[in-house]
C-alpha positions as CSV (number, residue, x, y, z in Angstrom):
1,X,-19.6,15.0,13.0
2,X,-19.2,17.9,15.7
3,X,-15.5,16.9,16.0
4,X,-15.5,17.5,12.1
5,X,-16.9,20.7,12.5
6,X,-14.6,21.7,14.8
7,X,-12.0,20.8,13.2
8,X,-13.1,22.6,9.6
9,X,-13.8,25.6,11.4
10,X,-10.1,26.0,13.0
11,X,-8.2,24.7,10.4
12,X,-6.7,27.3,7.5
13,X,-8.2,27.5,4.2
14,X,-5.0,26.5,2.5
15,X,-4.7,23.5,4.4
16,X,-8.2,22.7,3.8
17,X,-7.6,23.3,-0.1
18,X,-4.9,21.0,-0.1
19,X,-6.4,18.0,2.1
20,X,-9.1,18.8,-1.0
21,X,-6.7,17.6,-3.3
22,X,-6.3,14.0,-2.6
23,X,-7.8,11.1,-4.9
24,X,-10.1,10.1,-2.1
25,X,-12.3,11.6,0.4
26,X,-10.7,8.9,3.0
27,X,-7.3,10.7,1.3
28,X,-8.6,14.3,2.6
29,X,-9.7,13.4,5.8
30,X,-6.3,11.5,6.7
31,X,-4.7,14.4,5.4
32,X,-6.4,16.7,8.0
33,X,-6.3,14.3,11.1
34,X,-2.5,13.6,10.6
35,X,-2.1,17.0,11.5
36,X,-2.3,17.7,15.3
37,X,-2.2,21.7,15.1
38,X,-5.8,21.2,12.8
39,X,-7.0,18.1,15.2
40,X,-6.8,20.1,18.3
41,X,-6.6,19.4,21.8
42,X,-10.0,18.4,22.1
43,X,-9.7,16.1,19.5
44,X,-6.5,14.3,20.5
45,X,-7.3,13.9,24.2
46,X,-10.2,12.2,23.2
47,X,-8.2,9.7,20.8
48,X,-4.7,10.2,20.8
49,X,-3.9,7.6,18.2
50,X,-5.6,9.7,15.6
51,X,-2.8,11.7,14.1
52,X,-0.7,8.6,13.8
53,X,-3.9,6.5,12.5
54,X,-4.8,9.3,9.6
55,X,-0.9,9.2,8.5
56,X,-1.0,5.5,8.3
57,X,-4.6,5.5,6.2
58,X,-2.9,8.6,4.1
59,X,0.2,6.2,3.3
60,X,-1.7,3.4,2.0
61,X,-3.4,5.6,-0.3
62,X,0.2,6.9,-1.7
63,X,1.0,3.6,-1.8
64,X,-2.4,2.1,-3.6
65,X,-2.3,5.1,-6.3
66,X,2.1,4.5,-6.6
67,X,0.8,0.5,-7.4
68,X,-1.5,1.7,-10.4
69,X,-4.8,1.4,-7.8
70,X,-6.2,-2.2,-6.9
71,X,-8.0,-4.7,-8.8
72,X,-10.6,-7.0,-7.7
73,X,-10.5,-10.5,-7.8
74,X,-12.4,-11.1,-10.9
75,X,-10.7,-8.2,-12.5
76,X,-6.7,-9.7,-12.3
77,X,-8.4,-13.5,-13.1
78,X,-9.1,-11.4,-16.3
79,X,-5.6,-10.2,-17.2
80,X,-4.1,-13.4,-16.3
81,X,-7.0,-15.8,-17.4
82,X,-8.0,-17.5,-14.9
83,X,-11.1,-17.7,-12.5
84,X,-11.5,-15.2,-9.6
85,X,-11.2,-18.1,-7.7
86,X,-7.7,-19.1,-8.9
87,X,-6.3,-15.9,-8.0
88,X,-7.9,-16.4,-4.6
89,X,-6.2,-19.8,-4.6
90,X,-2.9,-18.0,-5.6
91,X,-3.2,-15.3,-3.1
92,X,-3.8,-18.4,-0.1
93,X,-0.7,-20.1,-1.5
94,X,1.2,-16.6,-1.3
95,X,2.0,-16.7,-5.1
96,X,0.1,-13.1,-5.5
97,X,0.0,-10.8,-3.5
98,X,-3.3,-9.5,-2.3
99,X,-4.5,-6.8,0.5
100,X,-7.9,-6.5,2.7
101,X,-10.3,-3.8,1.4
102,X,-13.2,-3.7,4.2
103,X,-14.0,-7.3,4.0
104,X,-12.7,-7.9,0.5
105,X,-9.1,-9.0,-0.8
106,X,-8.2,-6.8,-3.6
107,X,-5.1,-7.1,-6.0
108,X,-2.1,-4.2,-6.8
109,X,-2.7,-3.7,-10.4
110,X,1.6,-3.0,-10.6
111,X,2.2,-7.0,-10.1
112,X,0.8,-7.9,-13.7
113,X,2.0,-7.2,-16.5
114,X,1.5,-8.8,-20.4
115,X,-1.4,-11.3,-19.3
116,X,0.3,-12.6,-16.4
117,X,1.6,-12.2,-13.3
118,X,5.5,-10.4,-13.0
119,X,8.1,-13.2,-12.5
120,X,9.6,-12.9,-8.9
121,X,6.2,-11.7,-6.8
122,X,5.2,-14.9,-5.9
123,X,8.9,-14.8,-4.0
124,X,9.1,-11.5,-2.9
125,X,5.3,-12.0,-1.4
126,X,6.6,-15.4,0.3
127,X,9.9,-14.1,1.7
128,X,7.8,-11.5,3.4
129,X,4.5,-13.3,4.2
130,X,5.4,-12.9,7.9
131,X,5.6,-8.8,7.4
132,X,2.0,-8.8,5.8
133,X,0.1,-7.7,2.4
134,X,0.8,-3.8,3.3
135,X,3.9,-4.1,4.3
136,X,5.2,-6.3,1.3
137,X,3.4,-3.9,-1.0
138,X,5.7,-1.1,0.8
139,X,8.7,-2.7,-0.2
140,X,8.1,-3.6,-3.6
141,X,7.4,0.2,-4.3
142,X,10.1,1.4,-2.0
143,X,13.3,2.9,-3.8
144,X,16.7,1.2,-2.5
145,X,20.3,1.7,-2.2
146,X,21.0,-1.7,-2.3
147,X,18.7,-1.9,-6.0
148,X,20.8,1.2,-7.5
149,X,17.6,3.4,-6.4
150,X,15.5,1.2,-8.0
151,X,12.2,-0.4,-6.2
152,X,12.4,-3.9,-6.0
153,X,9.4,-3.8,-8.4
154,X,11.3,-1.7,-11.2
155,X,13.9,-4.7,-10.6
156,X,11.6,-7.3,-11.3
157,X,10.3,-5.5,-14.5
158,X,13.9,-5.2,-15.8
159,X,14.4,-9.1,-15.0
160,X,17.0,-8.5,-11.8
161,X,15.3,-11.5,-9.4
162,X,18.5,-12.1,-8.0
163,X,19.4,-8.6,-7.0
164,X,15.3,-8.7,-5.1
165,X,15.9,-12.0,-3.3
166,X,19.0,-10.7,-1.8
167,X,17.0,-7.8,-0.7
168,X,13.9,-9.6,0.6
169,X,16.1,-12.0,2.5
170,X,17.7,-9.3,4.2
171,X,14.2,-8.0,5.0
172,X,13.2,-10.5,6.1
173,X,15.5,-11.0,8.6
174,X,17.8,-13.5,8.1
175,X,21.0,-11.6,8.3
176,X,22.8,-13.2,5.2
177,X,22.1,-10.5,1.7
């Protein structure tokens, strides 16, 4: 708490303001400690991994609010009609693709779509199993050249599977687009 005070005694107003403006409190608090002119000295020779650690927490947020938020389990059995232990089932057999909350797996709300889940996930989530949940959820929301611009996601939704394969294959590592 005292390096909190510290910190919202030293840092501008206007940057205050605008840390104020995220969706989250976790959101305004990684805005402020991925700044190391408002974190201080005192601050970052205690931990210097917490500028880097805030951007990474502020990043996820983007990316959860960019994916329409997340869903829990029980709540994406719903739209698809299944149990919530189904889509636990699906997210073990990397057909969905699910990310840690605290202790809990949670579910993007942007891979459903008309009661079920969006044709191509559960091959874009097991091309890139070996990246992990964040990272996969990154690149399905990540504009591309090689997509005309487009996410891979906004591919999937206008049918292009293909075009995404080719992509994750190339993420993935493999060398061969």
């Amino acid at each position: 708490m005292s390096a909190l005070e510290r910190i919202a005694a030293t840092t501008p107003s206007k940057a205050l303001t605008a840390a104020l403006g995220a969706p989250t409190g976790a959101g305004t608090l990684a805005q402020i400690l991925s700044h190391p002119e408002f974190v201080g000295e005192a601050v970052s020779n205690l931990d210097p991994m917490v500028p880097a650690l805030a951007r990474n927490v502020e990043h996820r947020n983007q990316l959860l609010q960019r994916a329409g938020g997340l869903l829990s389990a029980e709540e994406a059995g719903k739209i698809v009609g299944i149990t919530r232990q189904a889509i636990d089932k699906r997210r073990r057999g990397n057909a969905i693709l699910g990310v840690r909350e605290g202790s809990d797996w949670k579910y993007p709300a942007c891979q459903f779509r008309d009661g079920e889940v969006l044709p191509g996930i559960a091959e874009v989530v097991r091309g890139l199993t070996d990246q992990g949940a964040w990272a996969t959820l990154d690149f399905l929301l990540a504009q591309d050249g090689a997509l005309g611009g487009r996410s891979p996601l906004e591919a999937l939704r206008q049918g292009d599977l293909g075009a995404v394969e080719r992509l994750v294959r190339a993420n993935a590592g493999d060398g061969f687009a």
